[in-house]
C-alpha positions in Angstrom: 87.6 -131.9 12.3 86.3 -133.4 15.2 87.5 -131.3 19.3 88.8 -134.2 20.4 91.2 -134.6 17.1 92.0 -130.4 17.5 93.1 -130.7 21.1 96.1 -132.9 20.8 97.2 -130.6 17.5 97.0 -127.8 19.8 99.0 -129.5 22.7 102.1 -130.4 20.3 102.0 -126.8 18.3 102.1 -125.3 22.3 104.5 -128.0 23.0 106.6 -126.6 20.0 106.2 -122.8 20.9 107.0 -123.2 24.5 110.4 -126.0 24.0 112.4 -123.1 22.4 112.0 -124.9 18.8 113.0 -122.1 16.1 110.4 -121.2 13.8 110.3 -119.8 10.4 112.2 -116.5 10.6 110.1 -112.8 10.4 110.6 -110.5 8.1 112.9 -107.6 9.1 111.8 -105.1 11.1 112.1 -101.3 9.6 113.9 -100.3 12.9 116.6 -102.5 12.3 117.7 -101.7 8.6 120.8 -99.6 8.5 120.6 -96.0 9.5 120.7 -94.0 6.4 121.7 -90.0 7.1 119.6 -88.2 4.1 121.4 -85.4 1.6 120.5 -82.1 2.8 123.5 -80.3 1.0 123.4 -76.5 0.4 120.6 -75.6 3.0 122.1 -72.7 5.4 118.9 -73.4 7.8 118.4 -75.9 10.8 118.5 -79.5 9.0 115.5 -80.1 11.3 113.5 -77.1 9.5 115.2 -78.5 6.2 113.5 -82.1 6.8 110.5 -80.7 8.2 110.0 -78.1 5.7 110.7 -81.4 3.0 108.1 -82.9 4.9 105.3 -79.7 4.8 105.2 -79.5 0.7 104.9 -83.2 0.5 101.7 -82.9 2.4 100.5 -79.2 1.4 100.9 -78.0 5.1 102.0 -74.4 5.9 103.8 -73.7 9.2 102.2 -71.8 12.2 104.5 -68.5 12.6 107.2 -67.9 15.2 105.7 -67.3 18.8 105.9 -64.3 20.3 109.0 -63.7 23.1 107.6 -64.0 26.2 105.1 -67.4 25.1 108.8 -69.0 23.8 110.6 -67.8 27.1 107.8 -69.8 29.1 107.9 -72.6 26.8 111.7 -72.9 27.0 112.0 -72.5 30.5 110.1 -74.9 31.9 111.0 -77.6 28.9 114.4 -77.4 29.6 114.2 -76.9 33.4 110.2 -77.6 34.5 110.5 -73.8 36.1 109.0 -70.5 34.8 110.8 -67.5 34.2 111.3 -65.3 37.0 109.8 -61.5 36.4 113.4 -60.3 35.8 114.1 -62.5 33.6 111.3 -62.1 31.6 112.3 -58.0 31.7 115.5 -58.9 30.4 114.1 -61.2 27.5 111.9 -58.9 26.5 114.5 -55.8 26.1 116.9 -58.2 24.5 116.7 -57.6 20.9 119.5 -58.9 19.8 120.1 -61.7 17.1 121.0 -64.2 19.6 119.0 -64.0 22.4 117.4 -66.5 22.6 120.3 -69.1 21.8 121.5 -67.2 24.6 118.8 -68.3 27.3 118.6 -72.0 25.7 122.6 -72.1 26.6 122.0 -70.6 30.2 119.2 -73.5 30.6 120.9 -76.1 29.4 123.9 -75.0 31.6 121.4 -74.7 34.6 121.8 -77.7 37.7 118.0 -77.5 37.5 117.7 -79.2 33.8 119.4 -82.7 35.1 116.1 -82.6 37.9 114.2 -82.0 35.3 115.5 -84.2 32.4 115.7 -87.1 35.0 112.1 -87.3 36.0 111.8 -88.2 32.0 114.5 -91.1 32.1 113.2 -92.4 35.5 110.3 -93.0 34.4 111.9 -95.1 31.2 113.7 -96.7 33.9 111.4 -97.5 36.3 112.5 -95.7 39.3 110.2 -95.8 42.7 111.3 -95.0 46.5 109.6 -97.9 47.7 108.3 -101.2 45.7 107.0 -104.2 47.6 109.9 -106.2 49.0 112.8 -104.2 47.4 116.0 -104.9 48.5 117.2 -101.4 47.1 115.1 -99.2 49.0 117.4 -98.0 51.8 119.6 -95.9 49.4 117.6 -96.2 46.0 117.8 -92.1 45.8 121.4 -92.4 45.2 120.1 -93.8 41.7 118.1 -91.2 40.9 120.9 -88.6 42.5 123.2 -90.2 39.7 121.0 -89.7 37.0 120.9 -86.4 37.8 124.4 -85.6 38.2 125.3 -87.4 34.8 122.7 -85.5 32.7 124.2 -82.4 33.9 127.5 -82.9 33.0 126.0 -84.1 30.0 127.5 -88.0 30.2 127.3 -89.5 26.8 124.3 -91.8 25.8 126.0 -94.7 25.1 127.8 -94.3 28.4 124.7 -93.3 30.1 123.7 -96.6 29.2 126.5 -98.4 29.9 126.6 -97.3 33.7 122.8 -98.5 34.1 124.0 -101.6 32.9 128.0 -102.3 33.6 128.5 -99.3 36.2 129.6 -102.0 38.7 132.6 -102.8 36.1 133.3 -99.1 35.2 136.3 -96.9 35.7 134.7 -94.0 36.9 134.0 -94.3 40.7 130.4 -93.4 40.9 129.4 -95.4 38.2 127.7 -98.1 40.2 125.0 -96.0 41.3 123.8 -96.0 37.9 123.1 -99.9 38.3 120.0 -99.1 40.9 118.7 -99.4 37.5 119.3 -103.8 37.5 119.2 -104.3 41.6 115.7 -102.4 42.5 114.5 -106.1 41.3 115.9 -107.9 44.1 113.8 -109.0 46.8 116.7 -110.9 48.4 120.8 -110.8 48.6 120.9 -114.2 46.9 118.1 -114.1 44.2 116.6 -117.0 44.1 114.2 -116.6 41.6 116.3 -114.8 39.5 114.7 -111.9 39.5 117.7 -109.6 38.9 117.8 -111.6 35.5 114.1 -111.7 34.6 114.0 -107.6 34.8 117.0 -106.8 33.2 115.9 -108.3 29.7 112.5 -106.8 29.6 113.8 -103.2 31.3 117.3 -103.0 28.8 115.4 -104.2 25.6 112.3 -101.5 26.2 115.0 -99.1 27.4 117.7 -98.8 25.3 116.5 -100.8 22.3 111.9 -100.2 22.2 111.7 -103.9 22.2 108.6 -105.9 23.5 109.9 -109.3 25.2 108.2 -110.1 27.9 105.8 -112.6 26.6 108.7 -114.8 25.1 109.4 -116.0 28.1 106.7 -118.4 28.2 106.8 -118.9 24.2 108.1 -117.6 20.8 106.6 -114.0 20.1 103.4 -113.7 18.8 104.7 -110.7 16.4 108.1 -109.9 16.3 111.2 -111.5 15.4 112.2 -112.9 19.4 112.1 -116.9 20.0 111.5 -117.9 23.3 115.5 -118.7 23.1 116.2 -115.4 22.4 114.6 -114.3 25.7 116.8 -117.0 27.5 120.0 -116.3 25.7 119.4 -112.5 26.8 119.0 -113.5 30.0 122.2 -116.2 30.7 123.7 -112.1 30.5 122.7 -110.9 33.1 121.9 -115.0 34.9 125.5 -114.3 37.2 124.3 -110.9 38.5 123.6 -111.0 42.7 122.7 -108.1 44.6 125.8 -106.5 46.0 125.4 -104.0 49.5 128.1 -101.1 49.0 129.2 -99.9 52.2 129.0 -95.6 52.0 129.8 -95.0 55.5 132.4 -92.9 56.3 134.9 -93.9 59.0 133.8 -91.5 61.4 130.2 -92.7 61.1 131.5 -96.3 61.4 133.3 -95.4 64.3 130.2 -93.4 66.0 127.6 -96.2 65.4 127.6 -98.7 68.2 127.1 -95.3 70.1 123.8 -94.2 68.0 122.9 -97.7 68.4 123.1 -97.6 72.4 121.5 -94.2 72.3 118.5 -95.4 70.0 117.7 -98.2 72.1 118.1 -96.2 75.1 115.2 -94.1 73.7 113.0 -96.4 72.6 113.3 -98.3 75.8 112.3 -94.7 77.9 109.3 -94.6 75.0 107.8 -98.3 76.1 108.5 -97.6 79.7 106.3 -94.5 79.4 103.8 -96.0 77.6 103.6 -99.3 79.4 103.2 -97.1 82.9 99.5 -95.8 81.1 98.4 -99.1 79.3 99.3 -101.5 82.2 96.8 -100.8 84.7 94.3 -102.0 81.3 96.4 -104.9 80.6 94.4 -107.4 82.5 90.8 -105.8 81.3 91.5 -106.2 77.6 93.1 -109.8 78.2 89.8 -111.0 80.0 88.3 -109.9 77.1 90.1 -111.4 74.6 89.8 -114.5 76.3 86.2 -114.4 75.3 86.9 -114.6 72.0 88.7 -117.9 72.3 87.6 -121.4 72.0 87.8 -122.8 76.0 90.3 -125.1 75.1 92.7 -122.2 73.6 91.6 -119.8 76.6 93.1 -122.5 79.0 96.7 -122.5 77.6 96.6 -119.4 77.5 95.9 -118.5 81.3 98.7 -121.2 82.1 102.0 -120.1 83.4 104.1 -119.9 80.2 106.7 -122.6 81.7 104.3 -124.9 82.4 102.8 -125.4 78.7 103.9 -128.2 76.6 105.6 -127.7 73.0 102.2 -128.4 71.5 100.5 -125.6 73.6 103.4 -123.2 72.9 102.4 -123.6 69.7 98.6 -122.6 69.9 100.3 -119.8 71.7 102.0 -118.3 68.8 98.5 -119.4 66.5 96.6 -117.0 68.3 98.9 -114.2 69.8 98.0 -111.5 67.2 94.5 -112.3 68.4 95.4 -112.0 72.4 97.6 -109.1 72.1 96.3 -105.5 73.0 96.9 -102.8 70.0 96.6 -99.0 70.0 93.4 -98.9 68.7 91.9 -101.3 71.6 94.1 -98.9 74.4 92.5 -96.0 73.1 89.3 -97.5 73.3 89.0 -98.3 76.9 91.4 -95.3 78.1 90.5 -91.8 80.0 90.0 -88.9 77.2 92.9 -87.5 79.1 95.4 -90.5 78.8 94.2 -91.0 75.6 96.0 -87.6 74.3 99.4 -88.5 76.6 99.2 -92.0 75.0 99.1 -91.0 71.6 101.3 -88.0 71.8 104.2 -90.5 73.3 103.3 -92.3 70.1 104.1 -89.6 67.8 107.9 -89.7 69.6 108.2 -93.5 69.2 106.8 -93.5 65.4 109.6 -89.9 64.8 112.3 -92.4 66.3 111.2 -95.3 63.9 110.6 -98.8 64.7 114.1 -99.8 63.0 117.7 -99.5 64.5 119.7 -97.1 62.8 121.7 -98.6 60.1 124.9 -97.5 58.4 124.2 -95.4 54.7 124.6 -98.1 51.9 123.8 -98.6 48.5 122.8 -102.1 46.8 124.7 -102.8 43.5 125.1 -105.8 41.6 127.7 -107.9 40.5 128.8 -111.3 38.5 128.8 -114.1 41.0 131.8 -116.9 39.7 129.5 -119.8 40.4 126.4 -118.4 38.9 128.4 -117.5 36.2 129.7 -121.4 35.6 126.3 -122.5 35.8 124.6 -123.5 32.1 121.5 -121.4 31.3 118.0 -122.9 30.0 114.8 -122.0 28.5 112.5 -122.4 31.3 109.5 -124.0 29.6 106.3 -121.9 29.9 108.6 -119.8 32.2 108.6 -122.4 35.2 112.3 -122.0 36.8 111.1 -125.8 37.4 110.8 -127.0 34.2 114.5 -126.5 32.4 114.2 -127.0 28.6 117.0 -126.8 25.6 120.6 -125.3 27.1 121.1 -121.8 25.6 124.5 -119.5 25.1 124.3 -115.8 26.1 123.2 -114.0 23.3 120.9 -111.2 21.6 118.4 -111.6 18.9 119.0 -108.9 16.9 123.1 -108.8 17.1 125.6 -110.2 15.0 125.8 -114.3 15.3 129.7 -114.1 15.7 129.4 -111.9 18.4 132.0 -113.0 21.1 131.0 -113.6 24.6 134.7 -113.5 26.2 134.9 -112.1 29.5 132.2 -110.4 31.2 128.9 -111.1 29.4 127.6 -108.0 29.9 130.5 -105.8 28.3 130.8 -107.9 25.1 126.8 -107.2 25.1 127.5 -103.7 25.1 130.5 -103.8 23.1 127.6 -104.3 20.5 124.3 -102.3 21.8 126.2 -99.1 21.8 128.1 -99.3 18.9 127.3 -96.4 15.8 126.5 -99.0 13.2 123.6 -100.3 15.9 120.3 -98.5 13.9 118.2 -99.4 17.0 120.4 -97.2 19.8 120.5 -93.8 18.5 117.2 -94.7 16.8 115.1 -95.0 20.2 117.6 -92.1 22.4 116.2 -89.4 19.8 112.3 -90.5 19.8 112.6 -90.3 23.0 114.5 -86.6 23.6 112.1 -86.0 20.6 108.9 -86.9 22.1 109.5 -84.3 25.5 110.0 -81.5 23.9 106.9 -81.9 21.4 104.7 -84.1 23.6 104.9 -87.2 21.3 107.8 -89.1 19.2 108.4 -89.7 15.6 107.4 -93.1 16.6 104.8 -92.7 18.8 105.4 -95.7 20.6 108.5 -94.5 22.2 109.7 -98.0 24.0 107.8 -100.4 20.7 109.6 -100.1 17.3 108.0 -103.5 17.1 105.4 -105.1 14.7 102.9 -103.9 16.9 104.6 -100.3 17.2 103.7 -97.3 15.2 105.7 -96.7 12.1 108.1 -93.5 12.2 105.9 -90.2 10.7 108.9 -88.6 9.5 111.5 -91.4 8.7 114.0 -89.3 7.3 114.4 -87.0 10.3 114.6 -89.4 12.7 117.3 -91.1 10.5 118.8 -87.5 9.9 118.7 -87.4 14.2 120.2 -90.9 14.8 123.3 -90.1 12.8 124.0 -86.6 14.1 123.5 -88.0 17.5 126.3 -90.6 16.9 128.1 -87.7 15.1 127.6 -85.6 18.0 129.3 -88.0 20.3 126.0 -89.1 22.1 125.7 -85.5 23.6 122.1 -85.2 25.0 122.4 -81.7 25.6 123.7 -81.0 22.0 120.8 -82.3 20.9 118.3 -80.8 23.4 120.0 -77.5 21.9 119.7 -78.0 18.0 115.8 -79.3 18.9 114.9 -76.2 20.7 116.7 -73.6 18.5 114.8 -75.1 15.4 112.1 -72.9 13.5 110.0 -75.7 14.4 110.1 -75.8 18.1 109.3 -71.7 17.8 106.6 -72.4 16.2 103.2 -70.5 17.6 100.8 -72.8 19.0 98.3 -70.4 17.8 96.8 -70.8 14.2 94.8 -68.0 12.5 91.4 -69.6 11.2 92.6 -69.3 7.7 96.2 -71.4 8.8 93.6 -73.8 10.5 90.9 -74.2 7.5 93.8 -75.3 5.2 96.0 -77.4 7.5 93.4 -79.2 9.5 91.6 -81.1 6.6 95.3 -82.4 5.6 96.7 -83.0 9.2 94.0 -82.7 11.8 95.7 -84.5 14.4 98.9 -82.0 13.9 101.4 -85.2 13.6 103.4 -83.0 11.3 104.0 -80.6 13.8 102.7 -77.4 11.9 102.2 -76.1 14.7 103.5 -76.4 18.5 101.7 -78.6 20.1 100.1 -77.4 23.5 99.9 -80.0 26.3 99.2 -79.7 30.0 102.5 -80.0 32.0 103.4 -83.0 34.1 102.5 -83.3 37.7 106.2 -82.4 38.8 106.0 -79.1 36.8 102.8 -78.0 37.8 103.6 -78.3 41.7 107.0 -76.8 41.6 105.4 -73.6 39.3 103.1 -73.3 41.4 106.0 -73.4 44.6 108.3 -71.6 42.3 105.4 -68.5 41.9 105.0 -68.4 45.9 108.3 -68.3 46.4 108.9 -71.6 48.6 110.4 -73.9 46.5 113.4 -75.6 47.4 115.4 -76.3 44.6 118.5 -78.3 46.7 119.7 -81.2 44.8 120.0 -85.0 45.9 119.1 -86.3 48.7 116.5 -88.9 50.2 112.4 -88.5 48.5 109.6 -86.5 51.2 106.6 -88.2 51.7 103.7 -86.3 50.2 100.9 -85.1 52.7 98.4 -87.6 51.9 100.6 -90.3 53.1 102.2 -89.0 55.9 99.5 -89.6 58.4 99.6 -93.5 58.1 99.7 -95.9 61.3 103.4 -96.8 62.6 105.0 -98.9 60.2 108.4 -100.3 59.8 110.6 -98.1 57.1 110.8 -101.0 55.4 107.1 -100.8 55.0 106.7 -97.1 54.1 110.0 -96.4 53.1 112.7 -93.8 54.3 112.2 -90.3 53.7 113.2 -86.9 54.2 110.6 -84.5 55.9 111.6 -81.2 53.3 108.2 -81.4 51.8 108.5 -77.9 49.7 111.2 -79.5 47.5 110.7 -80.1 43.7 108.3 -83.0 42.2 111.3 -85.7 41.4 111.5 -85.4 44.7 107.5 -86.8 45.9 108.2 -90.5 47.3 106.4 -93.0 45.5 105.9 -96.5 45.3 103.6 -100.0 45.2 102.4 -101.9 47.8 99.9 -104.3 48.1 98.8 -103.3 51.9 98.9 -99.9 51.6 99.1 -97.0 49.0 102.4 -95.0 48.5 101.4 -92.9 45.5 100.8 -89.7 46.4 97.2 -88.2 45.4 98.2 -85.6 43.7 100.9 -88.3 41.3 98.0 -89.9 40.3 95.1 -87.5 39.7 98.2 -85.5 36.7 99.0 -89.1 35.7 102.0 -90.1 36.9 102.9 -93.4 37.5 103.9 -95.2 40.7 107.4 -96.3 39.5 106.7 -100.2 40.0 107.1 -100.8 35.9 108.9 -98.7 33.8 107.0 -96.2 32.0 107.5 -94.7 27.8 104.9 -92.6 27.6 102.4 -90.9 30.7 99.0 -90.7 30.2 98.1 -86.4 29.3 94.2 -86.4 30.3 92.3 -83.3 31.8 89.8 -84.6 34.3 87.2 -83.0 36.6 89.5 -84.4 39.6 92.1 -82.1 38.2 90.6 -78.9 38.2 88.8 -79.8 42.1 92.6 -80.4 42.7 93.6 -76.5 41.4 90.3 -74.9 42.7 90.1 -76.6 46.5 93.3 -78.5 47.0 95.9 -77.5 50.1 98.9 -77.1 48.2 97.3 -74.6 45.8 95.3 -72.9 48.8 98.5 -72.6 50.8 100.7 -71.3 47.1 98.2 -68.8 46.6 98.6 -66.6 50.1 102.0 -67.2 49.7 102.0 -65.5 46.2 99.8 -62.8 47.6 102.6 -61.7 50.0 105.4 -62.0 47.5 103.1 -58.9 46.2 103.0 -57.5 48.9 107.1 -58.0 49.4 108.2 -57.1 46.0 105.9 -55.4 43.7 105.2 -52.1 43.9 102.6 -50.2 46.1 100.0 -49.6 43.5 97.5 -52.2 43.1 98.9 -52.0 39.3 102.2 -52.9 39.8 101.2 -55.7 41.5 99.0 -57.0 39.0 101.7 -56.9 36.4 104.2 -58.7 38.9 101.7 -61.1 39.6 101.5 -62.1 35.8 104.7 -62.2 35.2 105.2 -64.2 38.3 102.7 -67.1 37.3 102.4 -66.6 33.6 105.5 -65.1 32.5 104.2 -62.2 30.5 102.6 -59.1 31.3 98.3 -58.9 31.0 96.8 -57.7 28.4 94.8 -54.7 28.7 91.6 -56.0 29.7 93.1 -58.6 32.1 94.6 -55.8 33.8 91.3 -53.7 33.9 89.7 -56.9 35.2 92.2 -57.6 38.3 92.0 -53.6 39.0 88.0 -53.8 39.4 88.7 -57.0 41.5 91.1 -55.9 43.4 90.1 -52.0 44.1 92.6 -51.7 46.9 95.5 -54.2 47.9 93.9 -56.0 50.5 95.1 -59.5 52.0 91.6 -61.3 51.2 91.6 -59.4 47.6 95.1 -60.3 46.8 95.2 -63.9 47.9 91.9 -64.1 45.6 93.7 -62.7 42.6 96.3 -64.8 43.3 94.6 -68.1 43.2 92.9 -66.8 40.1 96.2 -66.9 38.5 97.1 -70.5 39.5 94.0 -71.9 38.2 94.1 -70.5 34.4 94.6 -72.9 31.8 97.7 -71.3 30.7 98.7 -71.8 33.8 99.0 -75.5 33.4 100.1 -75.8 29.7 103.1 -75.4 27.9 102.4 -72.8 25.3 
């Protein structure tokens, strides 16, 4: 066939794709079928060992033993709460030999304010949290999301109405449910929407969320690969098409009351700030406009040494054209300044950037909620996703619920009515991978947020249908589940394997998908910071409150807060903490985010990156926070060990390893050490924070 007969074929099958014209239904996808709970009658042992062990014979695998106490302590600890073990309670591990001690220290973690920081960090990064995101309407009070998230993990809220609040919390009973919907209104970029952006997220963010569903590129056709028509995309949207960004007052009346005063007192500052720095720039004033004036064309250079009431409309214009150009900056004062009014200049600076360019404004939080006229309007596939281009008229809807689903009152609720219910297989399916995949590094399906065509199919099918049904059992308890996955055989496993163990499992499993033993993985970037803050002693473990701004961005020229976003200046408290964010004119991720792969917040994220760079160890060998953490541990040696250089190697392990050294280790820190000297300790200090095992789970 000729090109010129193959182009129009192609333009009418695009045409086709892209009108919302059904096409020949998919085959089912495995993660839809019904969840089916297998038969593990008359086993006394953890089902999860029962499965697993079901799942060992099949493929000839033997397990790794148990791990010894203090390696499991370590491990548990910072799973459940990204902290070590503190020395004494290492002591007290150890000397516990009693049948339950370690159920014991799982229930004391799980009770612990410190697993909802820690267990958040993992859902915000599902969700897509970020302090600051290019344009955000949210920003002002987006950390009373993230404070939400925390809070509800640790009174252990149930899943399905964990998920609810993300997505209904304006509607919910409970009163600080609408936090949770930071989750929808961190899209808006304006209080009326215009282009819909509210909507646009929310299908792609719920469906990867809550359900592992790709969808994003159905919105400019049909799926390439799973079972979602370009009018399934637009019937998810017309959901969530009423939702408008809704500003929730969270003043109290006495700051109400108070704030025309901190107004009158902020302006009265700033206008003492200009006065003192116009009295040093404006003897150069005139000097750096003659300049400038050189840089103009003649004509331009004219209007602009005309009186300002004596220019015409037209000039007034070329005016504004070229301002930016005319108008002295910092940079140019400082250049033609005195060395000495040069440092008064810019330390007058450093007082105006502290009070912030902005008013003060009243604490508020941006919600969301159904809008009556955008909720009369009809909804319609937008052909090759142009909001210009309307196409065939759809009814909200989902693609995978039941056709006769009823869309009576608020759209969103019947949609959940029907995402959270127990015979949904896709819910508890995708809640378990993912509790699943952070305690063991990776999920049954290890494409945590696609249980797609394009996803990886499940390793171990029936545990993960074995988890989705004790889950809804279980009343959607996270922390029940956290518990039974944790005080499994399996997750005691050693992560050490004799070379006989290795000879016969590796040929059968190399990868170690089948979890024969525990697989070792470098910690996230939040954990290793606040271990190594935890070890020195500094760490502030306070809960909620506004993000700090990491010290690599905190030095940036004076922007507006709306630029760089607001933040607290506690800088020692843990990593959920770290601002972060995306902007196109300047970075907001902190260094040290990105060199232990984290991500920057601006798309939600299933899975981070686990790679062991060169930048990485630099980072732990020559980095400030490290440097700094490292005298700081020195003089908790000094502070609470004991006077022999001995004791306070011992403390010292225990401190940033959570065990005692070995034999040799010890003999090696004695020789370095040879008395307990400030230089010596701070040495043997930093030696400590830059092991491997320093930086691993065990």
């Amino acid at each position: 066939m000729s090109p010129k007969r193959i182009a129009p074929l192609a333009l009418l099958l695009a045409a086709l794709a892209i009108s919302g014209q059904e096409t020949k239904p998919k085959p089912q996808l495995w993660s839809l079928r019904p969840v089916v709970r297998p038969d593990i009658q008359g086993q006394d042992r953890n089902p999860i060992d029962a499965l697993m062990a079901r799942k060992h014979a099949q493929k000839g695998l033997r397990p790794a033993p148990r791990a010894g106490k203090a390696t499991l302590l370590r491990r548990v600890h910072l799973d459940l709460t990204g902290l070590p073990p503190t020395p004494t309670e290492v002591d007290a591990f150890l000397a516990d030999n009693a049948p339950d001690a370690y159920t014991k220290v799982v229930d004391r973690l799980l009770a612990d304010p410190q697993h909802g920081v820690r267990y958040a960090r993992h859902w915000l990064d599902i969700l897509g949290y970020a302090d600051v995101d290019e344009g955000m309407l949210a920003e002002r009070g987006i950390h009373h999301w993230r404070d939400w998230v925390i809070r509800a993990l640790n009174r252990d809220l149930p899943y399905d109405q964990f998920t609810r609040a993300h997505i209904a919390g304006d509607l919910s009973s409970r009163a600080d449910d609408f936090f949770a919907t930071g989750f929808l209104s961190r899209a808006a970029h304006s209080p009326v929407d215009p282009a819909e952006d509210v909507a646009f997220a929310a299908v792609e963010k719920v469906s990867a969320a809550f359900m592992a569903m790709t969808t994003g590129c159905a919105k400019c056709h049909d799926h390439m690969y799973d079972p979602i028509l370009q009018r399934d995309y637009y019937a998810m949207k017309a959901l969530f098409d009423p939702l408008l960004p809704d500003k929730r007052n969270l003043a109290t009346a006495d700051e109400i009351l108070r704030h025309e005063d901190v107004l009158a007192k902020w302006r009265a500052d700033q206008d003492a700030i200009q006065a003192r720095l116009d009295f040093i720039t404006r003897p150069y004033e005139k000097q750096i406009f003659e300049e400038r004036m050189t840089f103009l064309p003649p004509e331009v250079a004219a209007v602009f040494r005309k009186e300002p009431a004596a220019r015409t409309a037209a000039e007034q214009a070329v005016v504004k054209q070229y301002q930016t150009v005319v108008t002295p900056d910092a940079r140019k004062f400082r250049d033609v300044m005195k060395p000495d009014e040069t440092v008064r200049y810019e330390w007058i600076r450093r007082g105006q950037t502290e009070l912030r360019r902005e008013p003060p404004t009243l604490p508020a939080f941006w919600s969301v909620r159904a809008d009556g006229e955008r909720a009369a309007r009809t909804s319609h596939v937008y052909i090759g996703g142009d909001r210009a281009k309307k196409g065939v008229e759809v009814q909200p809807g989902f693609p995978f619920a039941p056709k006769d689903l009823e869309m009576k009152g608020d759209r969103r609720q019947a949609f959940l009515g029907w995402l959270t219910a127990p015979d949904n297989p896709l819910f508890a399916r995708v809640a378990v991978n993912r509790l699943w995949q952070w305690h063991f590094g990776d999920g049954i399906v290890t494409t945590p947020s696609d249980f797609g065509r394009t996803g990886q199919m499940p390793t171990n099918p029936e545990l993960l249908d074995w988890l989705a049904s004790e889950f809804t059992a279980r009343k959607y308890s996270m922390k029940a589940m956290h518990r039974l996955i944790v005080t499994s055989d399996l997750y005691q496993q050693s992560s050490l394997a004799t070379p006989e163990l290795r000879s016969h499992n590796e040929p059968i499993d190399p990868g170690n998908k089948h979890l024969w033993k525990f697989p070792v993985r470098r910690l996230e970037a939040e954990a290793i910071r606040d271990s190594m803050l935890a070890a020195a002693g500094t760490l502030d473990t306070a809960i909620g409150g506004q993000s700090f701004r990491a010290e690599d961005i905190n030095e940036r020229r004076v922007m507006s807060a709306q630029m760089t976003g607001y933040f607290d200046k506690r800088d020692n408290r843990r990593g959920i903490y770290m601002g972060r964010g995306s902007d196109s004119s300047m970075n907001m991720m902190p260094s040290f985010l990105a060199t232990f792969d984290s991500e920057d917040g601006h798309a939600p994220c299933a899975r981070r990156e686990r790679s062991i760079t060169a930048p990485q160890v630099l980072y732990m060998l020559n980095g400030a926070l490290p440097q700094s953490a490292s005298r700081d541990l020195a003089e908790r040696f000094y502070r609470e060990a004991g006077p022999s250089p001995a004791a306070k190697v011992d403390y010292g392990y225990k401190l940033a390893l959570g065990r005692p050294p070995s034999a040799s280790e010890r003999d090696a820190a004695l020789s370095y050490l040879q008395k307990a000297e400030p230089t010596q300790l701070t040495g043997f200090a930093w030696m400590l924070l830059n092991l491997s095992e320093f930086v691993f789970l065990p």
